[in-house]
ZAMARGU-4260 file (C-alpha; in steps of 0.2 Angstrom, whole numbers, plus 5000, padded with zeros to 4 digits):
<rodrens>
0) 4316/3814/5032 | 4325/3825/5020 | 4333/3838/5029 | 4343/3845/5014 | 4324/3854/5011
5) 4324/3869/5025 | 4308/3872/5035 | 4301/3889/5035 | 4300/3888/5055 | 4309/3879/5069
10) 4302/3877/5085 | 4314/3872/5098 | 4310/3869/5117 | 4317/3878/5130 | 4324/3870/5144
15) 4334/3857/5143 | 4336/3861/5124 | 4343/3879/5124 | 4347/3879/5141 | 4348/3870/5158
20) 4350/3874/5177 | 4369/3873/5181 | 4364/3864/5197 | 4350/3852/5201 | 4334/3858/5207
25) 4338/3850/5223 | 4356/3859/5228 | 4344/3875/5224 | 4330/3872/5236 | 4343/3864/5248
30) 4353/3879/5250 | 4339/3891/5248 | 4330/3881/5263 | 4344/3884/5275 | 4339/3902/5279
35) 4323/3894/5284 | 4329/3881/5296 | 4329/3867/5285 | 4345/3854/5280 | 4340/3842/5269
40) 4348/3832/5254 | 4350/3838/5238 | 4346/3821/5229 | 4330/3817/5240 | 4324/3833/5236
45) 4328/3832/5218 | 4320/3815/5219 | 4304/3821/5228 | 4303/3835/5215 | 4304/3825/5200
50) 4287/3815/5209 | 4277/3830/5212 | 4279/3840/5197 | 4277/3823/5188 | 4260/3821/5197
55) 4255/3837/5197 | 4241/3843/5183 | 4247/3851/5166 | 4254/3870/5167 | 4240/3876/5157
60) 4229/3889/5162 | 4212/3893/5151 | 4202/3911/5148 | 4211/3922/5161 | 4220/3938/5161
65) 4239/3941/5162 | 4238/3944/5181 | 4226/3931/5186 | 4239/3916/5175 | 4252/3925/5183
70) 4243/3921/5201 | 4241/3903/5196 | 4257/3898/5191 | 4264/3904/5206 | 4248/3894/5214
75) 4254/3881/5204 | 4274/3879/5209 | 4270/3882/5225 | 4260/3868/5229 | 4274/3857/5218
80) 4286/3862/5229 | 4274/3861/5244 | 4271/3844/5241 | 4291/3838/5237 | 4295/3843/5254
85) 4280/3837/5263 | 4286/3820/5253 | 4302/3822/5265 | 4294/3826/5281 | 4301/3844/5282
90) 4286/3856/5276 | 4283/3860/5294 | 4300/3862/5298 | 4301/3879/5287 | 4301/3893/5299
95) 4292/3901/5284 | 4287/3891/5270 | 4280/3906/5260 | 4293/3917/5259 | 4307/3902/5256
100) 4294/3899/5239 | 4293/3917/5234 | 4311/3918/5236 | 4317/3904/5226 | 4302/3906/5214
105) 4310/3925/5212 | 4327/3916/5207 | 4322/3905/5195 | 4318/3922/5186 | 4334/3930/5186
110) 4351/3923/5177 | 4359/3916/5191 | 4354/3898/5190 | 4352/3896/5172 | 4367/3891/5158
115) 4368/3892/5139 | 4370/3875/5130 | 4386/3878/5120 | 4379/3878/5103 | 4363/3885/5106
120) 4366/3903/5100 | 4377/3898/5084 | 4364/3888/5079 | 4351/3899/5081 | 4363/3912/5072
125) 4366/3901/5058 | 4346/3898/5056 | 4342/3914/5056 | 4356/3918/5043 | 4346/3905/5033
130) 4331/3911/5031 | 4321/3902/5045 | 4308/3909/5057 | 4313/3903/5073 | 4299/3900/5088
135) 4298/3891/5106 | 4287/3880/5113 | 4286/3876/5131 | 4279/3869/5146 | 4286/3883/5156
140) 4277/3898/5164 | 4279/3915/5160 | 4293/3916/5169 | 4304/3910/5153 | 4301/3930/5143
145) 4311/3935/5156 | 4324/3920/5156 | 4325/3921/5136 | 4327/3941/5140 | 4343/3940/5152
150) 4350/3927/5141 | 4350/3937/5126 | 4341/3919/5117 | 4325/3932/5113 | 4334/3941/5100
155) 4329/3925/5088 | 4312/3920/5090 | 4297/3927/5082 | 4285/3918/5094 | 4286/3911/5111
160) 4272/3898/5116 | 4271/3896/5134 | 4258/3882/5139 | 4253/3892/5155 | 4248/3907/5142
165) 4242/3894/5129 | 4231/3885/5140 | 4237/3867/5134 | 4252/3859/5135 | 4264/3846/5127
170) 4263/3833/5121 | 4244/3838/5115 | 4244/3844/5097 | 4235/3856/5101 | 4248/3869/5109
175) 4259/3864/5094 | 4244/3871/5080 | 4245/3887/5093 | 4261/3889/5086 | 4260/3886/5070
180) 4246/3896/5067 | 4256/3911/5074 | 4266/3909/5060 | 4252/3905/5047 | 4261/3887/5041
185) 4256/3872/5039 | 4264/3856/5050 | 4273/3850/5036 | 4282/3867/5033 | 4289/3867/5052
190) 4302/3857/5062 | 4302/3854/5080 | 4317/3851/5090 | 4318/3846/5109 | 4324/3831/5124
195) 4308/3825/5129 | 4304/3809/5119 | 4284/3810/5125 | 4282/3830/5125 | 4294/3836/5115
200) 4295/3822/5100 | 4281/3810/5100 | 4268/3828/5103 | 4275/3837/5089 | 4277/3821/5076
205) 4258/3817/5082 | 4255/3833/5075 | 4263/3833/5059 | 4278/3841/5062 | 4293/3835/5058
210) 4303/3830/5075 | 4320/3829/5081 | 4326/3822/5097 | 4339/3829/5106 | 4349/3815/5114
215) 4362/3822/5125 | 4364/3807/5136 | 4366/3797/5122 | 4353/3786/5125 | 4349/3771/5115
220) 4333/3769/5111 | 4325/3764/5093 | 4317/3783/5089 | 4325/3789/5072 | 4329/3808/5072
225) 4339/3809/5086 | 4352/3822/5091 | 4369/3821/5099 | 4368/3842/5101 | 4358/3857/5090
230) 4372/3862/5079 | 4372/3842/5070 | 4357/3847/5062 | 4358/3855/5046
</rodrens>
C-alpha cells in the first residue's frame, strides 16, 4: 500500500482506537455493585463480561425510531451485564439489579470513565489540516455522540456510523459501504484504521478499504499494516 497517496476519508473506530476506559469494565461494575450489596472480583467479572458480550447477538438494530433503538440497546446491555453476573452466581444477590444497570449504564455516558489516547487528537488535527474528511465507525450504541461530545473528539468527524443506528455491524461490509456512502467515495478512496483484527481490519479490507491495524500491544502476528500508535501513520 502506498500511503504517500492521501485518501480522501479516514474512518477510525472508536474505542480502543481514540480512546479507552481508564479502568477495566470489571473494577466499574465491582465498585458500582457495592451499593447494591454485591462484592465481587474485578477480573471474574471482567472475564464473565468478555463471555457474554462475546456471545451476545450483533448491536444492530433494523427499521426503528430513535426512541424505540434507544430502548433496545439499553435492552441490549442489560441482558449482557445480566448474564456476566448471573455467570458468577451474584445476580440474585443485587438488592436491585435494575437500578445498579441504569446507574452504570448512566455512567458509561458521561466523561468519568473514559481517557484520550495520547495522540488521538494531534492526529486527527493533523488529518484535518490535510485535507481529509474524517469519519467513525463503531460497534457502539448511541451513547458514543455523547461520549465523542464531552471529549471534545466530535469537533472532527463529518460522520459518525453507529452499528446500533446502522442496523449491521462490523466486520460485515455492509456498515462500512453505510459509510462510505455518507461520503459519496468509493472504497479505494478511503482508509480505515482500528485494533480489532476480525472487526475492525479484516471487515473493512473485505470491503475494499484500505486497512490499518492498530497494534498497541505489540503483537506479533503476520497481518501487514499494523500500527504501534495513530500518529506513525502518515
Amino acid at each position: 500500500m502506498n500511503t504517500n497517496t492521501l485518501p480522501k476519508v479516514i474512518f477510525l473506530d472508536a474505542m480502543g482506537t481514540l480512546f479507552d476506559l481508564k479502568i477495566s469494565v470489571g473494577e466499574i461494575y465491582q465498585q458500582h455493585a457495592i451499593k447494591y450489596g454485591v462484592e465481587a472480583n474485578a477480573k471474574l467479572i471482567t472475564q464473565a463480561f468478555i463471555k457474554s458480550f462475546k456471545s451476545a447477538p450483533p448491536l444492530a438494530f433494523i427499521n426503528n425510531e430513535l426512541v424505540v433503538i434507544k430502548q433496545q440497546e439499553f435492552a441490549w446491555w442489560k441482558d449482557v451485564v445480566a448474564t456476566t453476573f448471573s455467570q458468577l452466581g451474584l445476580l440474585e444477590k443485587f438488592s436491585n439489579f435494575t437500578d445498579f444497570f441504569a446507574e452504570v449504564y448512566l455512567y458509561f455516558a458521561t466523561k468519568d470513565p473514559w481517557y484520550i489516547f495520547p495522540e488521538t487528537t494531534k492526529s486527527l488535527e493533523k488529518w484535518s489540516k490535510q485535507g481529509i474528511q474524517l469519519g467513525v465507525i463503531s460497534n457502539f450504541d448511541s451513547r458514543l455522540i455523547r461520549v465523542l461530545n464531552i471529549l471534545n473528539l466530535s469537533q472532527f468527524f463529518t460522520t459518525i456510523t453507529i452499528s446500533s443506528l446502522a442496523g449491521v455491524a462490523k466486520p460485515d461490509p455492509d456498515i462500512f459501504k453505510i459509510a462510505l456512502d455518507k461520503h459519496n467515495i468509493m472504497a479505494h478512496q478511503a482508509w480505515h484504521i482500528g485494533d480489532s483484527v476480525i472487526e475492525d481490519y479484516q471487515g473493512a479490507k473485505n470491503a475494499g478499504i484500505s486497512s490499518f491495524w492498530l497494534n498497541r500491544k505489540a503483537l506479533s502476528l503476520d497481518i501487514e499494516n499494523q500500527l504501534p500508535n495513530l500518529s506513525s501513520l502518515g
